[in-house]
N, C-alpha and C positions, 0 to 999 in steps of 0.2 A: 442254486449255489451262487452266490458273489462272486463274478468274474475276479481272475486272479489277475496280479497288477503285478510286475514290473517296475525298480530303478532302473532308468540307462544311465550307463557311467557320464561324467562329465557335461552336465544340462547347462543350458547355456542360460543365463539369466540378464538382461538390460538394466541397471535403473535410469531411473529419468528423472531428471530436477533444476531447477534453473541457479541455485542456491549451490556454490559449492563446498559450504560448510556440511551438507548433507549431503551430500556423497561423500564426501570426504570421510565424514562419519560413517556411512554404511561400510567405505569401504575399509576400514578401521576394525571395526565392529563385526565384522563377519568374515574377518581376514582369516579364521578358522577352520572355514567352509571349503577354502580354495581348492580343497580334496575330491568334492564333491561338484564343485559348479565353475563353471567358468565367466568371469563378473567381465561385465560393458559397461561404461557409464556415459551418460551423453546429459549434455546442458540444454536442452531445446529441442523441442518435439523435430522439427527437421533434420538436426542431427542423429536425433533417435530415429529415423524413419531410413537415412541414410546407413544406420548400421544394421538395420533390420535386412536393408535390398543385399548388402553385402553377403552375408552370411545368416543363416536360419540361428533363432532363437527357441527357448522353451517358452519363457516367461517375459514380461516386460512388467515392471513397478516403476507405477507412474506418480507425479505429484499432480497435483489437478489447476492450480493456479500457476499458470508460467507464461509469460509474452509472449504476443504473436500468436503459434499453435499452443494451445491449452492443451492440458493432459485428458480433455472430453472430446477432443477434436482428434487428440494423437489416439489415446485408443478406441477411437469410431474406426478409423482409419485402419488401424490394424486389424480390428474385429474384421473389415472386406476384406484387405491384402492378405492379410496373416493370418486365415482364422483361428488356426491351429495351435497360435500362441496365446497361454495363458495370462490374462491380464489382472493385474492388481492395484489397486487407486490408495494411496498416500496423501492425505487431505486433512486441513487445520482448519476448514471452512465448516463454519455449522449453521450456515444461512439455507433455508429448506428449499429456492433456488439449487443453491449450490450442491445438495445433498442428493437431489431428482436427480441433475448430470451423473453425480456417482452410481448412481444405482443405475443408471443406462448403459453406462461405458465400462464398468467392470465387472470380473466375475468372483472379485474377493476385495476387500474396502477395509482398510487401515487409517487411524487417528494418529497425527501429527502432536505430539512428539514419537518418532517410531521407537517399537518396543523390537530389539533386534533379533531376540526369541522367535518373536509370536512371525516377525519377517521370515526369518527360517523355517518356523516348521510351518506356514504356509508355501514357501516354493519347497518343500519338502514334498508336500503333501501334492502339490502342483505338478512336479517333474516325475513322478508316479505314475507309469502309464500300461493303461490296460493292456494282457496281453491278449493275442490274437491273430489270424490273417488281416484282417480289415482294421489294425487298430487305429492306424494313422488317418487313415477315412470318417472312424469314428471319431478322434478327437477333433477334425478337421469339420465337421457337420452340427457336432456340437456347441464348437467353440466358437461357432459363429453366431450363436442365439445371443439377442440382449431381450429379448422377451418372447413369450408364447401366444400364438393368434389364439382371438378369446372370443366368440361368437358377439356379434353387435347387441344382441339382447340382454346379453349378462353385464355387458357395456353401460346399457342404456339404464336396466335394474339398478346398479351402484351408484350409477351419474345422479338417476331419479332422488334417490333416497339420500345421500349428501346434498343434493339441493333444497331438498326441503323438511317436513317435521317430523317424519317421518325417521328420519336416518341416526334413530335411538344405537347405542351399541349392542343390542342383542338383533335390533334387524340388518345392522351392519353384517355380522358377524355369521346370520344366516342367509343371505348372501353370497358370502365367503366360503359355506360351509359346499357351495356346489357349483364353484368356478374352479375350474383347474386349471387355467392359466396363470389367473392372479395370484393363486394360495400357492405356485411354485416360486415365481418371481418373487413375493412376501415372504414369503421366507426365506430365502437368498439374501432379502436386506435385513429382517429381522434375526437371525442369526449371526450377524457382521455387529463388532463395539461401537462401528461407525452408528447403526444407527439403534441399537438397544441400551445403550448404557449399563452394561452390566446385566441386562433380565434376560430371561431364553426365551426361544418360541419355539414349540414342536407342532403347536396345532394352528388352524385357522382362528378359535379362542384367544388365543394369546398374541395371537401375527396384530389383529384388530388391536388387543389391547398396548401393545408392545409398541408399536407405528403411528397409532392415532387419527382420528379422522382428517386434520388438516395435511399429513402426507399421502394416505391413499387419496385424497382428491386430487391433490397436486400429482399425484401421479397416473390420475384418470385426465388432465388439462394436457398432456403431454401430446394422447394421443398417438404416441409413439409404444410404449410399453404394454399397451392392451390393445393389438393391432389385429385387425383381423383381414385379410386377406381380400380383396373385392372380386379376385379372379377367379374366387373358388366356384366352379361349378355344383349341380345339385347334385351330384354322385359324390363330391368330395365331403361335400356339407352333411350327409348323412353316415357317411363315413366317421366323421368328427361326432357327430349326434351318437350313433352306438358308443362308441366310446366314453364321452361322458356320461349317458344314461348307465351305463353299466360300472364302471368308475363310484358316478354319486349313488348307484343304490347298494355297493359294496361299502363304501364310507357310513352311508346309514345302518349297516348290517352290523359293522365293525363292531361300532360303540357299545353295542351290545356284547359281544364276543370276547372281546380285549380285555383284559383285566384291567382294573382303576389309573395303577400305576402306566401300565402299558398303549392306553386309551389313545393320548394324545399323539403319540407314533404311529400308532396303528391308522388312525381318522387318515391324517395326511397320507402313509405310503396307500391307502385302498386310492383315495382320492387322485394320490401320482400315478398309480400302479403302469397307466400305458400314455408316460405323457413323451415318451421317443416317438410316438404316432404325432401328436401333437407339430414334433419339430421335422420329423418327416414329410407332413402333407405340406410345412411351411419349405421344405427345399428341392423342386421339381428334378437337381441335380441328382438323388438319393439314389448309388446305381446299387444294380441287384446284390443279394447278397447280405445285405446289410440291417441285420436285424435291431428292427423297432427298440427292445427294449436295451441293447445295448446301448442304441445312441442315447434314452431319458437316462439312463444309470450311469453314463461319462455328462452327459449334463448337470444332476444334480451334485456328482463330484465335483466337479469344478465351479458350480454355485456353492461349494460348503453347506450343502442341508447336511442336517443330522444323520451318525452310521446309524441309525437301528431302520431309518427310515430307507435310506440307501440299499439297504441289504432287503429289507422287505420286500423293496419293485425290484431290485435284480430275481429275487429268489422267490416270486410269483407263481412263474410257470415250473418250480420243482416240485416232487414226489417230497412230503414230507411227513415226517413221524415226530408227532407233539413226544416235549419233553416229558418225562413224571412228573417232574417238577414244577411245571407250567406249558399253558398251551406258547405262550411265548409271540413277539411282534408277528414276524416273517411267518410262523401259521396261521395267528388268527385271522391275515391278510389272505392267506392261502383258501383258508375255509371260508371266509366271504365268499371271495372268487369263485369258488368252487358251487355253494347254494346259489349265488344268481345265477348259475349257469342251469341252475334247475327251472329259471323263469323264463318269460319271454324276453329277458335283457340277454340272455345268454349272447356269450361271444361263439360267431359259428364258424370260427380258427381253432379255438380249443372246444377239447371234449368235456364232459359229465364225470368221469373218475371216480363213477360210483365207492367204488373200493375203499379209495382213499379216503374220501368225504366221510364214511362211515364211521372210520377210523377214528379221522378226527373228533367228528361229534360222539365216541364214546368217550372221548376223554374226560376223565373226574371233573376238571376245570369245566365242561358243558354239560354232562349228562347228569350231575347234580344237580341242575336246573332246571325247574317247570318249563322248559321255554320249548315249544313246536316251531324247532330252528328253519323248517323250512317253509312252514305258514308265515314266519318272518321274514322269509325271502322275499318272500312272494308279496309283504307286504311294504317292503323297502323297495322291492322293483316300482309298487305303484305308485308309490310317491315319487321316484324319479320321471316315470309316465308322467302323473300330471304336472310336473315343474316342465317337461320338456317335450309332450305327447309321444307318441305311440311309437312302437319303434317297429321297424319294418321285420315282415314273420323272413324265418328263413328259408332260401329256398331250399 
């Protein structure tokens, strides 16, 4: 089930701008809202930073070019002090320079001339908050990600093949298709107008075509956004290891399982499905209590992936009954899930659910089909095996 979410009354919002024709304008423009948000306006990242210490914010919308402290500078800074406040980048910069800082320093990315709509219903959608005991933990853990540690191999695989003849776009693309750091990050910017122009991306397919090879380069130069961790010891690293192996050989399962239309949702949430592990092993602070998959599902809400994809990794680990209608995203994710667990990638925190599985796989939408869904398991585990060897038996 999709954690239930929460408005709080009266969300606090910053903007930032060194221009006070635009603010002037927002505050103009959104003078309707007042109902809902309570507006800050600050000229200069210092003074934005001075009204932050003051009083707690929800949101900060930032301009990216401003003197002195920049709006990549102002919201880095926030992302440590603040993490818990949601950030947004307002930017008329389309130098691919310029576009790497946005995609590091914010969690939502707006084109200059601002449209006061799309400004809205994103701190709409921003000051939304899960509810819960641990929410404020949760957005506090989350909000502090500007990218997902990404094992140095998968690093070196993408670096390899953009340097050389190699780095055609269908070997890009598979590649992409069993990174789960980058295919989250990727789509966080490939779903923003900032950098799609108008196209969607729901898959790692489209993320490649959508972006281009000279921005994922430029965002493997960084070094910063595809970081992997040096401290990790070898108990963490396989930790990480199960998790992708089980992950990419649930994304392999998918594509099969998903219906046409539904495919490109489905590939991605198998592939997201436990990437709160991901931002947990990255923050040693994570106190008990605090489950994994809560923190990847206030993650990808506040990157703006897509709802079918969101609701798929929240609603992973439910009990589900495929519609008549169709097996639908969030099962066919489920029933992946569910046959790797019949392999050696099996997750051994969750069970087998026989029951359920059955279920699923009688559904019209699969059992109409020649296909020996669990011989496919088995044979989507092994291609994850060999992309990323063996994975340790359970005790």
């Amino acid at each position: 089930m999709t954690p239930a979410v929460e408005a709080r009354p009266r969300a606090r919002v910053l903007f930032v701008d060194d221009e006070p024709r635009v603010l002037d304008g927002l505050r103009r423009s959104l003078r309707g809202r007042r109902g809902e948000w309570e507006m800050s306006f600050a000229n200069s990242g210092a003074e934005a930073l001075d009204l932050l210490a003051d009083s707690p914010h929800d949101v900060v919308v930032s301009d990216m070019r401003m003197p002195g402290m920049d709006g990549a500078e102002l919201l880095t800074q926030v992302s440590r002090r603040y993490p818990a406040v949601a950030r947004v980048v307002l930017s008329g910069q389309t130098e691919l320079d310029a576009a790497i800082k946005v995609a590091i320093a914010g969690h939502r990315f707006l084109t200059k001339p601002v449209d006061a709509d799309k400004v809205a219903g994103i701190i709409g959608e921003l000051t939304t908050y899960t509810q819960g005991p641990h929410a404020g933990t949760i957005r506090r853990i989350a909000g502090a990600v500007r990218s997902l540690p990404t094992p140095a191999p998968h690093v070196a695989e993408l670096t390899a093949l953009l340097g050389g003849s190699d780095g055609t776009l269908a070997n890009l693309i598979h590649a992409m298709s069993h990174n789960v750091g980058m295919t989250a990050k990727f789509l966080q910017m490939a779903t923003s107008p900032f950098f799609c122009l108008g196209a969607t991306a729901a898959s790692t397919d489209s993320v490649v075509n959508v972006l281009g090879a000279p921005t994922i380069r430029a965002l493997l130069d960084t070094g910063e956004v595809l970081w992997s961790p040096p401290a990790w010891g070898p108990d963490v690293e396989e930790q990480l290891g199960q998790v992708i192996r089980h992950a990419v050989a649930s994304a392999y399962l998918v594509d099969s399982l998903a219906s046409p239309g539904n495919r490109p949702y489905a590939q991605a949430a198998a592939l997201l499905q436990d990437v709160g592990v991901f931002v947990c092993l990255s923050d040693p602070q994570t106190p008990p209590g605090i489950r994994h998959r809560d923190v990847g599902v206030e993650l990808l809400r506040l990157w703006g992936l897509p709802a079918p994809i969101i609701s798929a990794v929240a609603e992973r680990d439910d009990e589900h009954r495929a519609s008549a209608t169709g097996l639908g995203i969030a099962a066919a994710v489920r029933a992946a899930h569910l046959l790797i667990q019949q392999t050696e990638l099996r997750d051994p925190a969750d069970g087998t659910h026989e029951d359920e599985l059955a279920e699923l796989l009688a559904h019209p939408q699969l059992a109409a089909r020649p296909t020996d869904w669990r011989r496919a398991a088995d044979e989507a585990a092994a291609r994850a095996v060999a992309l990323f060897g063996e994975a340790v038996p359970e005790p």
